[in-house]
BASEMAR-415634 format. One record per residue (C-alpha): residue in three letters; x, y, z. Coordinates in steps of 0.2 Angstrom, whole numbers, padded with zeros to 4 digits, always signed. Layout:
ALAXYZ;...
END
This chain:
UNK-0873-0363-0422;UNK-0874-0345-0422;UNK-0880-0333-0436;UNK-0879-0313-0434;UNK-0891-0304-0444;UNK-0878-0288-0441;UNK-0864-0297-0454;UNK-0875-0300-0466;UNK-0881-0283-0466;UNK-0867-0272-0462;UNK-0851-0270-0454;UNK-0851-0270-0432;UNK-0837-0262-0424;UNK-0839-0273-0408;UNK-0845-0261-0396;UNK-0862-0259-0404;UNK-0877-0264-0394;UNK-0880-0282-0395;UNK-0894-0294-0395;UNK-0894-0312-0394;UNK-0909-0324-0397;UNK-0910-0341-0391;UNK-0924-0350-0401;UNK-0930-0365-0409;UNK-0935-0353-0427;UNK-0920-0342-0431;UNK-0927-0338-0448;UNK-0941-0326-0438;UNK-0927-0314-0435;UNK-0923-0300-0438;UNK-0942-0300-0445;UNK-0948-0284-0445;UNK-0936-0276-0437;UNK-0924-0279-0451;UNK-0935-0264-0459;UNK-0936-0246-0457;UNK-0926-0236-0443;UNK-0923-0252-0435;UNK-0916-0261-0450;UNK-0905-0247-0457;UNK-0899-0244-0439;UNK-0892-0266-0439;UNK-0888-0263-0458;UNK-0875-0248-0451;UNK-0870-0255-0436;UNK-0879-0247-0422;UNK-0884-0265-0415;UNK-0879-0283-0418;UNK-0892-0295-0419;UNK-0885-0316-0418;UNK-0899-0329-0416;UNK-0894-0348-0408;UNK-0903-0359-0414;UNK-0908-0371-0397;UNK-0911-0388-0407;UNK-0891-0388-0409;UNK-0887-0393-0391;UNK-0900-0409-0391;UNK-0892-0425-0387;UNK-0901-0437-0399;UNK-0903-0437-0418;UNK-0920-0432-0416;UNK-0914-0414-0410;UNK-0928-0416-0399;UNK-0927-0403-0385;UNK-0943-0406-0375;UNK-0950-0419-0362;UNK-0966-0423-0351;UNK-0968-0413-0336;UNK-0964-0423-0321;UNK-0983-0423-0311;UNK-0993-0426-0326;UNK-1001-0414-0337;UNK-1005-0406-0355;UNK-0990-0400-0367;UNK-0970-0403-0364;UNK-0958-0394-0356;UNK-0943-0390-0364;UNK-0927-0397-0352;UNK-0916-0390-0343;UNK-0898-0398-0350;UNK-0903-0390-0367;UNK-0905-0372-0364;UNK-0892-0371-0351;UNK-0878-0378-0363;UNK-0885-0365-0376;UNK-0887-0350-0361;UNK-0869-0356-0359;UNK-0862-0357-0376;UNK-0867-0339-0379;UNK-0860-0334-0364;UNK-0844-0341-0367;UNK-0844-0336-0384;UNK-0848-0319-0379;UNK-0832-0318-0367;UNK-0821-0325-0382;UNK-0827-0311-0391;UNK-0822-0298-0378;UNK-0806-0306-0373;UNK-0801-0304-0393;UNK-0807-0287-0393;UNK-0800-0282-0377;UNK-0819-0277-0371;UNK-0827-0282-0356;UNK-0845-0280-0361;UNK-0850-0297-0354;UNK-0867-0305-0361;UNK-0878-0293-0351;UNK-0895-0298-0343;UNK-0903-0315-0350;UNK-0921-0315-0351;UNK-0935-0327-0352;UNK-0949-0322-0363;UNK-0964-0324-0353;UNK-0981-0323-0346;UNK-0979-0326-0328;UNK-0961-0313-0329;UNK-0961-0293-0323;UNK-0970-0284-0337;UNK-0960-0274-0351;UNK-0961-0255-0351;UNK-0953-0239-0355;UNK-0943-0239-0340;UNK-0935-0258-0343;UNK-0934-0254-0360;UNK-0923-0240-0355;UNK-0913-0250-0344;UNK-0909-0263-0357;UNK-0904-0248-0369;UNK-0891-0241-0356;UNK-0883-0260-0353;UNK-0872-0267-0368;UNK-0884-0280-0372;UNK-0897-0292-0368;UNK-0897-0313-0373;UNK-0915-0316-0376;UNK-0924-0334-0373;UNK-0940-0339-0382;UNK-0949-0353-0376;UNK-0961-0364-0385;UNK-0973-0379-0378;UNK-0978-0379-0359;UNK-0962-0368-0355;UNK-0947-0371-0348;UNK-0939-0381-0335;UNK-0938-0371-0319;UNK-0920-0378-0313;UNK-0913-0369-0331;UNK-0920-0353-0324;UNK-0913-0354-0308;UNK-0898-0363-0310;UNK-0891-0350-0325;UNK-0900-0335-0316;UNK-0912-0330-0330;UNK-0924-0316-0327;UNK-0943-0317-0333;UNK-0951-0301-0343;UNK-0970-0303-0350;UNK-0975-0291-0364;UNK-0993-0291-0357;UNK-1007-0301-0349;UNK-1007-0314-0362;UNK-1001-0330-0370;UNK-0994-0332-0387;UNK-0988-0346-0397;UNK-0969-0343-0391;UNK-0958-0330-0388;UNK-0952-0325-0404;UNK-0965-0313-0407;UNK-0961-0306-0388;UNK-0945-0305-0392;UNK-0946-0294-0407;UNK-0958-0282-0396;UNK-0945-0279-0382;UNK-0931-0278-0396;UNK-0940-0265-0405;UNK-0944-0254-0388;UNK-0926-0256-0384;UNK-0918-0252-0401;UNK-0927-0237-0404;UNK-0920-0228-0389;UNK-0902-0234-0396;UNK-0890-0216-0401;UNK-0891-0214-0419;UNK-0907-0226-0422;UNK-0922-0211-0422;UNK-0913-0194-0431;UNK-0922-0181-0419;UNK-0918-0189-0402;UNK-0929-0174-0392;UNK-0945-0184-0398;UNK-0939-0198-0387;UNK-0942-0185-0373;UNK-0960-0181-0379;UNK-0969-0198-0383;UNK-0980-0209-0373;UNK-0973-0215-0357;UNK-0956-0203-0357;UNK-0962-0191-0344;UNK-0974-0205-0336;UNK-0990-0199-0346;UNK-0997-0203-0362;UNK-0993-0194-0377;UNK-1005-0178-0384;UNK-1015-0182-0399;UNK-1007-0175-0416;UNK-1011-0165-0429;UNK-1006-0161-0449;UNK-1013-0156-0464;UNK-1026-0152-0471;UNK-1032-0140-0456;UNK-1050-0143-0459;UNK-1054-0162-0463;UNK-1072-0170-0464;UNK-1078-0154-0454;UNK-1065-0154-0443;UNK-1053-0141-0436;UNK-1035-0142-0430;UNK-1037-0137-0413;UNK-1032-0117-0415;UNK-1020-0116-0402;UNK-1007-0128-0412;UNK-1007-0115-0428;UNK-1006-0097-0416;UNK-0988-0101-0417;UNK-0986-0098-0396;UNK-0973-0111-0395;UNK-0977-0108-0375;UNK-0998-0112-0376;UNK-0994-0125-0387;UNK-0982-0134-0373;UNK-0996-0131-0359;UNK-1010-0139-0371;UNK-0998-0152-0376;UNK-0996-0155-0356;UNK-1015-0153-0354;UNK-1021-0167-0365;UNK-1005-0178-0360;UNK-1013-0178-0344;UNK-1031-0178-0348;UNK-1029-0194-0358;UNK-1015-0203-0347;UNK-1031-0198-0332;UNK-1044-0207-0343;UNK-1036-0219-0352;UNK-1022-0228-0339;UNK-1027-0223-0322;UNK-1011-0233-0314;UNK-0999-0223-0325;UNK-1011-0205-0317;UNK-1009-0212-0300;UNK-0989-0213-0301;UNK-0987-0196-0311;UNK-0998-0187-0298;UNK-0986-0199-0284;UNK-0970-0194-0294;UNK-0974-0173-0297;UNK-0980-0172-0279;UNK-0963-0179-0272;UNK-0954-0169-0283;UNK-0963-0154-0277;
END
């Protein structure tokens, strides 16, 4: 019932970061992230990535996993009795798992990929990184039964203000914020600390060969060599674009330096 991308890839040690994915198309994962930094990092062992494939716990020989929704209405709703006996499988699974390596990592936070859920950022995908894990659920059709959410305490996270198909695609977003931020997965770890979001700004346009392109000149400040000039213009247009561009993120920078002030 369960495939892990992480055996077939490489050798896991048990204590890596793990990421389990409830869905109805296991073969969408690892997708793209079993390339580049990502992909060598699950080929080495720096995360674990199992996918469940939800049909497996239907009760008829259909596999069917879906039903009206009670009220009327477009679409089907996938049931409750379903996901919970998969939510549950890979909990127990993951606590036979610990028990026979005398760990006690527990299957971490289980989330619902969706619209209507507390929208992904930098500072959730840090949190996720810090934990020992995350089971992810993708939904397909009109959703999913609300007792299943309620009844196995499964949190909602939305990748923006939009709908897609199902939440495979979500899921491989909020894996690759959360992966990258893994130790090991990025070789220079200080650019974590400078890109978009880190410090609650945006990040400063860059620069690189050639100097002069199309009649345009690298700004001159970032080829004086004045490591110091070049961290206040850095800081300058981090602000400038994050004022511009996002003025929520501005509102909580200027909210955030002032208290710290």
């Amino acid at each position: 019932m369960i495939t892990t991308a992480a055996a077939m890839t490489g050798e896991n040690d048990g204590k890596s970061w793990s990421a389990t994915v409830l869905t109805l198309f296991p073969e969408m994962f690892p997708g793209p992230l079993g390339h580049s930094l990502s992909g060598k990092a699950l080929k080495n062992g720096l995360w674990r990535l199992e996918t469940v494939d939800i049909r497996d716990f239907a009760r008829d020989k259909h596999r069917s996993v879906d039903d009206a929704p009670f009220g009327g209405g477009p679409g089907m709703v996938m049931r409750p009795d379903i996901l919970a006996g998969a939510v549950d499988h890979v909990r127990s699974d993951i606590a036979s798992k610990d028990a026979s390596e005398g760990a006690s990592r527990g299957a971490g936070r289980v989330i619902y990929l969706s619209p209507r859920g507390r929208r992904l950022d930098q500072a959730l995908a840090r949190e996720l990184a810090d934990q020992s894990g995350v089971v992810l659920v993708c939904g397909r059709f009109e959703g999913v039964d609300q007792r299943a959410l309620d009844g196995r305490e499964i949190e909602e996270v939305s990748v923006g203000d939009y709908v897609l198909s199902g939440g495979e695609t979500a899921a491989l977003v909020l894996l690759d914020a959360v992966v990258r931020l893994l130790p090991g997965v990025i070789g220079d770890e200080a650019a974590l600390e400078e890109e978009s979001f880190a410090q609650g700004l945006l990040e400063y346009s860059q620069y690189t060969r050639p100097q002069i392109w199309e009649g345009q000149e690298v700004p001159a400040v970032l080829t004086s060599g004045h490591h110091e000039k070049i961290r206040a213009w850095r800081l300058a247009q981090a602000e400038e674009l994050t004022r511009e561009r996002r003025p929520d993120l501005w509102d909580r920078y200027l909210r955030s330096t002032k208290s710290r002030g």
